[in-house]
Structure formats: structure tokens, C-alpha cells
N, C-alpha and C positions, 0 to 999 in steps of 0.2 A: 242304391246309393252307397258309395264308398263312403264308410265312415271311420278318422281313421282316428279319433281323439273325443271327449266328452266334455267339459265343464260344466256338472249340474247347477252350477249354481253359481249369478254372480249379480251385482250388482254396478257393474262397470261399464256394461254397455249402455244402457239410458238410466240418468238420477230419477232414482222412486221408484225403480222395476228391476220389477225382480226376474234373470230370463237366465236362458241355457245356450249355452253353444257347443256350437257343432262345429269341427273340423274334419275337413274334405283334405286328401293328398292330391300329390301333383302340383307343380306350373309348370307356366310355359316364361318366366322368367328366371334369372339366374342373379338375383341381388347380393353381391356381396356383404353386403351385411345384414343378410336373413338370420333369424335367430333361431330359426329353425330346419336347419339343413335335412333332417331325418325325414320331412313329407316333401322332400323337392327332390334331390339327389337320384338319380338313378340308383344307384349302386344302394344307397341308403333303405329307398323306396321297397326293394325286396324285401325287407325285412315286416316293413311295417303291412306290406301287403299279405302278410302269413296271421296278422293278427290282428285283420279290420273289423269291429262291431256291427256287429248284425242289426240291421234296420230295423225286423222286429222288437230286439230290445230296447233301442231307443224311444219307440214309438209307445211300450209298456211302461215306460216311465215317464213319457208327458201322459201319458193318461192315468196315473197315480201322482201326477202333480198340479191335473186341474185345479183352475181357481188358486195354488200357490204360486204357479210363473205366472207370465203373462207374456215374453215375448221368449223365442227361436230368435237366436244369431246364427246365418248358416256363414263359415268363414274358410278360408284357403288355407290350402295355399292358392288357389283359383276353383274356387266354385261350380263357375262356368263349362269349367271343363267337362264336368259328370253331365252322361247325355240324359240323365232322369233327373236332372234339376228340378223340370216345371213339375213331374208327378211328386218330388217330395216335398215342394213348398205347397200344392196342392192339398195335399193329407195333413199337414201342419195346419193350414189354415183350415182344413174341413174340423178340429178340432178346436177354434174358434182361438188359435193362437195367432198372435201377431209375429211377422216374421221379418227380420235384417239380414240383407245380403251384404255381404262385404266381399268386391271385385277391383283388380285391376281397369276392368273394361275392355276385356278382349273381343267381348263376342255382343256387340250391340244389339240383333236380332232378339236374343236371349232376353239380355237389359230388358229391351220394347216389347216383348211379350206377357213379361211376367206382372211388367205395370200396366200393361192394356188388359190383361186377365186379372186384374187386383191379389196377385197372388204374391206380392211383399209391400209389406209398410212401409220400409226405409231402407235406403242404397246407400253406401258409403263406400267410394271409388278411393284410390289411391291414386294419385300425381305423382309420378316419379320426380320427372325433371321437367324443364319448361319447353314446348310445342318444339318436335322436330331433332329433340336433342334426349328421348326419352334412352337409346342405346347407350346415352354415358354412365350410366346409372342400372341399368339391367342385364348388361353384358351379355344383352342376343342381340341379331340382326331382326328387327320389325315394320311393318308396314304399321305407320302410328295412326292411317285413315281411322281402323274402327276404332281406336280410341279416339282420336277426334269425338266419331260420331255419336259414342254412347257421352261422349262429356255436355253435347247438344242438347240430345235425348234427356239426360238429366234434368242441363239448364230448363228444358221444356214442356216439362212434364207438371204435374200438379200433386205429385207425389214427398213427401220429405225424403230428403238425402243431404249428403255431406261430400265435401273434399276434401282430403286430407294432404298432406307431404309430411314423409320424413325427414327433415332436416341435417343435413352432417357438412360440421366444418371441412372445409376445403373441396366440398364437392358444389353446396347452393351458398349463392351470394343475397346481397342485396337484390341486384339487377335479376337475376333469376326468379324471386321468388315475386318482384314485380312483374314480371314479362308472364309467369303462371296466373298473378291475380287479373290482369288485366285482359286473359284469355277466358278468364274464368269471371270477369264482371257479376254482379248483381246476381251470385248465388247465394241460393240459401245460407249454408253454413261453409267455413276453412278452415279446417283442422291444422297447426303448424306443428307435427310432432317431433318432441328433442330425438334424435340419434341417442341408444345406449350400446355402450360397447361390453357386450358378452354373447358366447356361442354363436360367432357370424361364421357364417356358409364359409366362407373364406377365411380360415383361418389367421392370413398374414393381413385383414383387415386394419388399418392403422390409425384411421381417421377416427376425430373427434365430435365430441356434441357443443350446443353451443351456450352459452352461460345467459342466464337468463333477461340479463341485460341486452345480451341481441337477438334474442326472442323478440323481447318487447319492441326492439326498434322493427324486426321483418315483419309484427302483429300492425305497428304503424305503417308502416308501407302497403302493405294489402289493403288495410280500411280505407284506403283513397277510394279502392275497388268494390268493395263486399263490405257489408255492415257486421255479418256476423263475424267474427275472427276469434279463435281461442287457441291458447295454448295447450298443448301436452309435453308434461315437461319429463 
């Protein structure tokens, strides 16, 4: 497993647990306002591939953390990509950890296996943009099928997970963020997260976040859809 960053310790990913994340390099997206361009970039990527952590030391320190974490975030820049995904969520959980995947949803197969081998607790997919329109916002050419079908997969599953969206003025609107919820009906949870503007992939990145008064109004348009709705502001 490529491992190309650490967070021993936080308390962000789920209130009341205490877990670790794990960042993987690479996507297969190209988000202007990635905030971390150094695990996407080609050019960048060389670098960081001269000074990836060895899987054994990671693994030395969930097991000098037993009983203090309790959940593995594995996070991207795409997850999916590394073809030893299923063997290291595997080893994770033979250690009696609970594990989060955090994917755009490139590789449905993947999604469907890891929850039919009970080898992740919880999936949190990211929505770029709304169905059909996900290239305005990624700035690659995609066949959006598999993500279609792992957002299915989700919806169908008996698993917890979440969806999220970034939000950034002048890219999602009102009508957008309805047209996402309404594809996304009667999921579990919707993540609406503000746009912050620092360190984007794209340096001449321009756009803005949005004030939390139109948070709260795209939070009310979604709950027509989905009960659960929260902000990240």
C-alpha cells in the first residue's frame, strides 16, 4: 500500500472517536480547487513517491495504539486506485479496527466488495457536481456510469456512509444542489461542505465560498430529499 501522509491522531472524523488517517497518492481527478496538489500532480507526485511510509510502520503503530484509536480513515487522493486496497483494509480490521473509506467512486467493483466482505464500516463518496455534469468541476473527460453505480450501491447497501459536495460560489447553485439531492433521495447522510480558498491545484483558482446564510438556504432545499443534511462550514 502506498502510503503517502499520516495523521495519528484526530478527532474529526467521527464525534467521540478517536481514529487515524491514512493518505494514499494519486487521482484520477484534476479539481481545481484541490488543496493538495503535491499527491495528484504528476510532476509533483515524484517527489512524494521518493518518501512514501512503509506499511510496516504504520501497522506498528496501530498495534501500540490498541484500545486508544478505534477507527482507520483510509483517504485520497483516491483510494481506489492502490490495487491492495482490499488486503489493507483487511489487516486493519484483522486488528479489530474499524475502517472509513473516503472515495470519489471510481471503481464500484471495489465499493461492492469491500462491503460484501465487511472489510469497511463507513463510505463517504464525494458529489462533485449534479448527474451528467460531474466534468465541470474535475476537469477530466469521464464515463460518470461507475459513479452512477457505486452512488446505487451505496443508496443500497446496509452499510453507513455519507455524501458529501463541495460547494463553491459560482460553480453550484441552488438548482444544482437540488437536482444532486434529488438523485441522491433518502440517503443516509449529505454532507454540504463550504469551499475554502488556500493552496488550490490551480493556482489562478478565483472563486468563492459561500456565506452561511446560503448554506442554510441549499441545507433547506436538500431536506425536501434527505433528512439528514449538515453543514461543513
Amino acid at each position: 500500500m502506498q502510503i503517502s501522509a499520516i495523521n495519528k491522531f484526530s478527532l474529526i472524523e467521527f464525534p467521540w472517536e478517536i481514529s487515524s488517517i491514512v493518505f494514499t497518492p494519486s487521482c484520477n481527478f484534476r479539481c481545481g480547487y484541490c488543496h493538495n496538489s503535491e499527491f495528484v500532480l504528476p510532476e509533483k507526485l515524484k517527489y512524494i513517491y521518493k518518501k512514501l511510509i512503509i506499511e510496516e510502520a504504520f501497522f506498528n503503530f496501530l498495534e501500540n495504539r490498541k484500545w486508544k484509536l478505534t477507527w482507520v480513515s483510509i483517504c485520497g487522493w483516491e483510494p481506489t486506485m492502490q490495487s491492495d486496497l482490499k488486503d489493507f483494509c483487511k489487516k486493519i480490521k484483522d486488528m479489530w479496527y474499524k475502517v472509513k473509506l473516503d472515495t470519489n467512486g471510481r471503481d464500484p467493483q471495489i465499493i461492492s466488495d469491500l462491503i460484501t466482505e465487511k472489510l469497511v464500516d463507513y463510505v463517504a463518496m464525494d458529489i462533485k457536481h449534479e448527474v451528467w455534469s460531474f466534468d465541470k468541476i474535475i476537469w477530466v473527460k469521464i464515463d460518470e456510469k461507475p459513479y452512477l453505480e457505486t452512488i446505487k450501491i451505496l443508496l443500497n447497501s446496509n452499510i453507513d456512509y455519507e455524501f458529501r459536495t463541495t460547494v463553491i460560489k459560482w460553480i453550484h447553485d441552488e438548482k444544482i444542489i437540488e437536482n444532486i439531492s434529488k438523485y441522491i433521495s433518502w440517503a443516509k447522510a449529505y454532507y454540504l461542505q463550504n469551499y475554502r480558498a488556500w493552496n488550490t491545484l490551480d493556482p489562478n483558482f478565483s472563486w468563492r465560498s459561500f456565506s452561511s446564510l446560503e448554506l442554510e438556504k441549499f441545507k433547506n432545499i436538500a431536506n425536501k430529499y434527505i433528512q439528514n443534511i449538515k453543514i461543513r462550514n
